[in-house]
Structure formats: structure tokens, C-alpha cells
C-alpha positions, -999 to 999 in steps of 0.1 A, spaced: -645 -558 -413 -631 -519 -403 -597 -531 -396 -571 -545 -423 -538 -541 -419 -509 -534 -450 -479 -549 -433 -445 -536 -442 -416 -552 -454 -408 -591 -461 -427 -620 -448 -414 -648 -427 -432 -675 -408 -462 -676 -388 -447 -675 -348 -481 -690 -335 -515 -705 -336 -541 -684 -354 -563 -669 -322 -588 -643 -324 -583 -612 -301 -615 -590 -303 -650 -606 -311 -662 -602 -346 -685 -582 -356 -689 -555 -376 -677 -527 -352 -651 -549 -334 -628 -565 -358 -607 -593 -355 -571 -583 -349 -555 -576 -379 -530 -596 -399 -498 -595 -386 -512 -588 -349 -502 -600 -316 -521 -611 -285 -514 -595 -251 -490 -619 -244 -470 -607 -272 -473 -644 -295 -479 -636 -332 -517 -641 -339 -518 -650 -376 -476 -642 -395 -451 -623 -384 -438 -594 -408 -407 -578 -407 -379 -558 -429 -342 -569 -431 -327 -552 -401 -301 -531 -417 -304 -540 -452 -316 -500 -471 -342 -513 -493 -355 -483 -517 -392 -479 -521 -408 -457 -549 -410 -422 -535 -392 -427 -501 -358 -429 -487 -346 -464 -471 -354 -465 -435 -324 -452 -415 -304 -478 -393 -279 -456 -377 -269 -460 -342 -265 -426 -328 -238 -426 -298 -252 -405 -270 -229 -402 -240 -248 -417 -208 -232 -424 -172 -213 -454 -163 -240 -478 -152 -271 -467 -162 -299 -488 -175 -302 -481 -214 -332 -487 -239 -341 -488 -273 -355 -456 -290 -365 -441 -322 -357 -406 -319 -337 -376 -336 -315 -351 -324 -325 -320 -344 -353 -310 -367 -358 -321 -402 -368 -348 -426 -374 -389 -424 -340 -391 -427 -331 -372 -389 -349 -404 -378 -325 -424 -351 -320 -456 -335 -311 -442 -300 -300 -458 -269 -309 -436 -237 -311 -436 -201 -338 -458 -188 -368 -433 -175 -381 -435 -136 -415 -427 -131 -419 -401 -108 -450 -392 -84 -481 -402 -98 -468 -416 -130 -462 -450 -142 -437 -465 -165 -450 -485 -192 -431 -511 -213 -440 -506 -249 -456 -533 -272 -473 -510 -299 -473 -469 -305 -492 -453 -335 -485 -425 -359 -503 -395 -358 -501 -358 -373 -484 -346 -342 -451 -371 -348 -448 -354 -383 -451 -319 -368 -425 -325 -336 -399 -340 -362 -402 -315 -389 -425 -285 -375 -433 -252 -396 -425 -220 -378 -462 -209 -369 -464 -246 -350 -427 -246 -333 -429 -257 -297 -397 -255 -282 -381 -290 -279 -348 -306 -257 -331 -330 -280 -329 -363 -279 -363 -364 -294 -387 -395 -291 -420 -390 -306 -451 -417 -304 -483 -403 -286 -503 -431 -282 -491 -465 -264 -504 -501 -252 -482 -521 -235 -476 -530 -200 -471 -510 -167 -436 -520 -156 -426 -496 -125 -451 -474 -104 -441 -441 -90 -457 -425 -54 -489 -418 -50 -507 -445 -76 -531 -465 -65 -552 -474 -95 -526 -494 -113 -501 -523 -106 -475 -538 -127 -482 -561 -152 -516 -544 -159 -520 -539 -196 -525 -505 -201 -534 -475 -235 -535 -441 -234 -513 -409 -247 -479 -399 -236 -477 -358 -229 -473 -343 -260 -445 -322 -246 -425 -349 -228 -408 -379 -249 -431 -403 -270 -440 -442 -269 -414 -451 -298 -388 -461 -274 -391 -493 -253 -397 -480 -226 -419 -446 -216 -434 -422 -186 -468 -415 -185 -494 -394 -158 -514 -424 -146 -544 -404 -154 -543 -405 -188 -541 -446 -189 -567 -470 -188 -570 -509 -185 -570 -527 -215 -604 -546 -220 -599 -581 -222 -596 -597 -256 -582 -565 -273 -553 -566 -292 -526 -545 -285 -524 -527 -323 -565 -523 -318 -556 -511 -278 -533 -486 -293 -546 -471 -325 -573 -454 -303 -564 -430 -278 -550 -400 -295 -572 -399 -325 -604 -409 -305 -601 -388 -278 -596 -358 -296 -625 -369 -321 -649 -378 -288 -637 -343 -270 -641 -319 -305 -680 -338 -313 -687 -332 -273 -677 -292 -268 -695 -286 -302 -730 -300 -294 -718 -279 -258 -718 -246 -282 -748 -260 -310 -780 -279 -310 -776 -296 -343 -788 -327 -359 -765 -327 -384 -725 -324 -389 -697 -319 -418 -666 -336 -407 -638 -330 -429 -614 -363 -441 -640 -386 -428 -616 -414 -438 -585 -401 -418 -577 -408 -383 -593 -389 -364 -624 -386 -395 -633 -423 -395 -639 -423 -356 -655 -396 -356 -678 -402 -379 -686 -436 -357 -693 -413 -327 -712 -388 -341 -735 -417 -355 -735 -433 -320 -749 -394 -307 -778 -401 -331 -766 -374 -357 -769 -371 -394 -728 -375 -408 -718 -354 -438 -686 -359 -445 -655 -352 -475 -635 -379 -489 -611 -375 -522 -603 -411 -533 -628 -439 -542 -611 -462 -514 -620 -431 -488 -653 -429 -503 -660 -465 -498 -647 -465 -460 -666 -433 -450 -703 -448 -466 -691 -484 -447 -693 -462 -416 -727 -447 -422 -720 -416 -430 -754 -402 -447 -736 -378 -473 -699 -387 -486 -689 -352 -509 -662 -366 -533 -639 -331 -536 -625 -336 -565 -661 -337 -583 -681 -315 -560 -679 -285 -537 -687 -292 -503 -693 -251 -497 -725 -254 -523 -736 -285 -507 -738 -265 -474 -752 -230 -490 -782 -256 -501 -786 -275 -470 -818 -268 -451 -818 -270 -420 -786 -250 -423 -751 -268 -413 -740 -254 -380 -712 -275 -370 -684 -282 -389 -651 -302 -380 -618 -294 -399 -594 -323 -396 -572 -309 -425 -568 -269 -423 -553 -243 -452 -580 -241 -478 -602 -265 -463 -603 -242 -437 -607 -211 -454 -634 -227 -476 -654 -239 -442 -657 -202 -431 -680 -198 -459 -701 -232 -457 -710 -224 -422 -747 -219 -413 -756 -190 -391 -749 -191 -351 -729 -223 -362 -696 -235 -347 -665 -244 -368 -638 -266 -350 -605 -270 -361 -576 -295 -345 -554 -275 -373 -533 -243 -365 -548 -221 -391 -546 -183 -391 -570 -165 -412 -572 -129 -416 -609 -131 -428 -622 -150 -396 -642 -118 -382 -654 -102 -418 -661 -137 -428 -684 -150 -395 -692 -118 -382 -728 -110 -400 -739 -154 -393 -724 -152 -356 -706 -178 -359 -676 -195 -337 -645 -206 -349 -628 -227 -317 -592 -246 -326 -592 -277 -302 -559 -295 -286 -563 -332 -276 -555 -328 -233 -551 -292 -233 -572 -291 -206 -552 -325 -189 -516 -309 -194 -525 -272 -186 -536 -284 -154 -575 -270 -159 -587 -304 -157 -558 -335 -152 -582 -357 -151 -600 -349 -185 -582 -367 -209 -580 -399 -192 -620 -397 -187 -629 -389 -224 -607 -420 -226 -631 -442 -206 -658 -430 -223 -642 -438 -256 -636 -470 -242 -670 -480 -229 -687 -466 -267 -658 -495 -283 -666 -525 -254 -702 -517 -270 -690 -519 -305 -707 -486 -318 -666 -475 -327 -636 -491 -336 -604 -479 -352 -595 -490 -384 -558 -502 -387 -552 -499 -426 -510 -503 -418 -489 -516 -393 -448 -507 -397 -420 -523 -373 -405 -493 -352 -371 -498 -372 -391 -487 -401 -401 -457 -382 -396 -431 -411 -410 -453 -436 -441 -446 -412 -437 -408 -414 -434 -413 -456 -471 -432 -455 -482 -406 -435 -472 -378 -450 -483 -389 -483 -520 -383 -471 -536 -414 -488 -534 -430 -450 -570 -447 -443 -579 -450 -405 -547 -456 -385 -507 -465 -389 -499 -486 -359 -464 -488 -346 -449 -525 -335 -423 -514 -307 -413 -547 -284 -411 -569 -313 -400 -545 -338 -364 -535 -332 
């Protein structure tokens, strides 16, 4: 029921028998249209876009098909990528072939089957100057993969080829839109049996950092109630799920009657439609006061949270947002404003084991069915940068999975 999927480009026949890869229910759906089993068959049809044939859509650019040459030593192993080579728009998007990547110790290589699009692929392509991380070029985004582990490096123990594996890629090393990629074998964990790979990989990135921002607030605040901002977003409409699973009360923002509808079908109590109401004079009103909020979306929203806190409250952002009110603003309530990166504590080496536990747990609440990502579009990787369009267009509901081993 939570999980439709918009296929792009043109049909063609289905490749298989229909089969059903996660039980139904209500907070498990049945894999998407379009999806594929673990052993990569086509589950229902089989979408795909001509493969170099620039087809226009309304407000985009054609997908780019360019084969970038990239100089590599006689005899190496080469795969498939998406990638680009400098900064910019969709149309910096690549079809790379690079050097095969080697796991080193305690990482794993994982052949691809499906990535997903996040925030954080639109900010590494095209990133504004208070959010440039320095980057080496060749490029490849994708921070969250499910596919297969294909070669082990020393000292792994927990995983052996052929397992199916999800998790996220380093946000500083190269992404999960290439065929193959390297990941820490701590931030991967087994596939349960009977998900499907788009469900398997729509969940890491955007869960974990939804699970992880819901656990360090309640750390900071005893509150029964929460405002999550864009409860109808990626990392909003699983959060909302978890917060309900924690036993609290779910407030939550929404601006088009299709987000609306999603965010009240996931049970949050309050859904403020922004474009009719003010979320800040909801909050002034609220009693008990609201002492945790969560912004998902930053600038204004942002600015506008400072004021709709409640006293000794905690406002977490996943948002770079620089404010030069923050202290004047929360000073007299005593108030917290904490920004919060998914793994920070994994790849600053505080904790390299956090963000592969907060995925178990994430894991464990889905096998339980009290969350489940909702897949509202799934794109071939060839039609990578009509992904980054549907993103940035910020009308996305739920999650825009990636196909990557059937998708070139």
C-alpha cells in the first residue's frame, strides 16, 4: 500500500512470472511495479528508455549518453559508472568506464543491483559554496546500495560472497551508481529474505539518518510529541513511521494534497498544509509546548522553527543552515539547535560501528513491519540525471530508487 512506483521511460514486455517479494500488508508492501527479485528476474514488466535516443521531457534536459574517455592502464578490469568530471548541472552527468575497485582491509566489494537518490547526490554534483567538500574527479555519486558482495578484503569475517547485502557507501569515497563499489563492512547488513532489492535499497540513507536524528533528540528531550518537517519526503515519511513506532504523537508539514494524503496514511496525528496555515502559530498554541522539532528542508523553514520552538526544546536540522539569530532567538527558551550528519560518528572514527547498528535496528523495526520506505519512482541508471531533475523539482514522495545491473 506505501510503495508505488512511477517508472520512467517506455514499456516493453514483462521478463517473468509475477512473484511477490515482501509479504503484504500494510507496512510491508509488495515490490513495486517494475521490481526485481534477488535473483535479478523482472517481478511484474520491465521498463526501460531508448538507450541513446535524447527524448525531451517538459522542464528537463534529455538524459546524457556520452561516453567519457578516461585514460586507464593496459589491462585493467573496467566497469560501468555514472559519474562526472567537474561540478555543475544534470547535464555534467557521465557514462564512465573506470578501473575496477579492490576492497581493501575490512571492506567488501559489492556488485550493484539497485542505488537510490538522495539530497546528498544533488549537493556532491552541483554543491553551493557554504556546503563544498573537496572532491577528486571522476565523480560517482549513489549513497545507498543493495546488491551482492562480490570480493572480500582482510580481516572480514561476517560476510561472504554471494551474500545479499544494503547499506551506504562513505559519503566521501565514490557512490553505488557504478557497477561495481567499496564499502566498510560495517555499514552493510544481510538482506532479509523476501525483500526486494528496490525496497532493500531505498532504506539505508534516509532511515538511518531519520532513526539516528528521532534517537539523539529524545537523548536531549522527554517529549511526547514531535514536528517533523516534509513528512512526506524521504527521510519525513520514515520518520514519521518511527516516531509512531516510539509511541509519540507526529505533527508534521506537507504542501501538496498528494503529501497531505501520504503523511495522514502514515498516522501522523496533525498534517499542517503550509500553503494554508502557519505551522509557527500552530506551535505558539500547542500545550504541552513542542520541544522537538526536526528540519528536513532548511532556509526559511529553518529560520521559522527557531521561533515555533517550546522552551528547553531541541531543534534538529540534517540542513547546513547558518543563522545569525540562533543565540538572540533561543537564548531566553534555552533551547538547542544540533545539525545532524548521517555516520558522522561511523566515518569520523568516534564510533565505526554506529551506522551499521542504527542500520540493524532499522532493519529489525521493517522485519516487524512498523516502517517501510515508500518507492514513489524508480529510473534506469542511464537515466541518472533525469533522476537528479525529479529530485530537484521537490514534489518527490518517499524515495527515487536507482536500477544499476539492469539499467545500463
Amino acid at each position: 500500500m506505501l510503495s508505488t512506483a512511477a517508472l520512467a521511460g517506455s514499456e516493453r514486455p514483462c521478463q517473468g512470472p509475477r512473484r511477490r517479494s515482501c509479504p503484504s500488508s500494510p507496512m510491508m508492501p509488495k515490490t513495486p511495479c517494475g521490481s526485481t527479485d534477488r535473483g535479478g528476474r523482472a517481478t511484474t514488466r520491465s521498463i526501460s528508455a531508448p538507450r541513446c535516443r535524447k527524448r525531451s521531457i517538459p522542464g528537463s534536459i534529455a538524459a546524457p549518453c556520452l561516453l567519457e574517455a578516461i585514460t586507464l592502464p593496459a589491462g585493467v578490469s573496467v566497469v560501468r559508472a555514472m559519474g562526472i568530471l567537474r561540478h555543475g548541472g544534470v547535464q555534467e552527468l557521465r557514462h564512465l568506464e573506470l578501473e575496477k575497485p579492490e576492497p581493501g582491509v575490512g571492506e567488501v566489494r559489492v556488485r550493484v543491483v539497485c542505488s537510490a537518490m538522495n539530497p546528498a547526490d544533488i549537493r556532491a554534483r552541483e554543491p553551493s559554496p557554504a556546503r563544498r567538500i573537496p572532491r577528486s574527479f571522476p565523480l560517482v555519486t549513489g549513497y545507498d546500495v543493495a546488491g551482492e558482495v562480490d570480493a572480500i578484503g582482510p580481516g572480514v569475517s561476517d560476510l561472504q560472497i554471494g551474500d545479499p547485502v544494503h547499506g551506504s557507501p562513505d559519503l566521501l569515497r565514490q557512490g553505488a551508481h557504478a557497477e561495481y563499489v567499496i564499502v566498510d563492512h560495517r555499514r552493510l547488513r544481510k538482506i532479509p529474505s523476501g525483500w526486494s532489492w528496490e525496497m532493500a535499497a531505498a532504506l539505508p540513507l534516509a532511515g538511518v539518518t531519520a532513526l539516528e536524528c528521532l534517537e539523539r533528540a529524545r537523548q536531549t528531550v522527554a517529549a511526547e510529541r514531535v514536528l517533523i518537517h516534509a513528512g512526506a519526503g524521504g527521510v519525513g515519511h520514515l520518520q514519521i513511521q518511527l516516531a509512531r513506532a516510539m509511541g509519540l504523537e507526529v505533527w508534521t508539514t506537507a504542501g501538496r494534497d498528494e503529501s497531505v494524503a501520504l503523511c495522514s496514511q502514515l498516522g501522523a496525528r496533525r498534517v499542517i498544509d503550509y500553503r494554508h496555515a502557519s505551522f509557527v502559530a500552530a506551535c505558539r498554541e500547542a500545550l504541552p509546548p513542542l520541544r522537538i522539532i526536526f528540519d528536513n528542508v532548511g532556509g526559511a523553514c529553518f529560520e521559522d522553527s527557531l521561533e515555533a520552538i517550546g522552551p528547553m526544546g531541541v531543534l534538529v536540522s540534517i540542513v547546513p543552515t547558518p543563522s545569525q539569530q540562533i543565540a538572540e532567538r533561543l537564548f531566553l527558551k534555552a533551547a538547542t539547535v544540533t545539525h545532524h550528519v548521517m555516520g558522522a560518528a561511523t566515518f569520523t572514527g568516534i564510533d565505526p560501528d554506529a551506522q551499521g547498528l542504527a542500520l540493524q535496528r532499522l532493519v529489525t523495526l521493517a522485519e516487524s513491519r512498523a516502517v517501510a520506505p515508500h518507492v514513489s519512482a524508480v529510473y534506469r541508471v542511464r537515466d541518472l540525471a533525469r533522476a537528479h531533475e525529479h529530485l530537484e523539482r521537490g514534489r518527490t514522495l518517499g524515495k527515487v530508487v536507482i536500477r544499476v545491473a539492469d539499467g545500463w
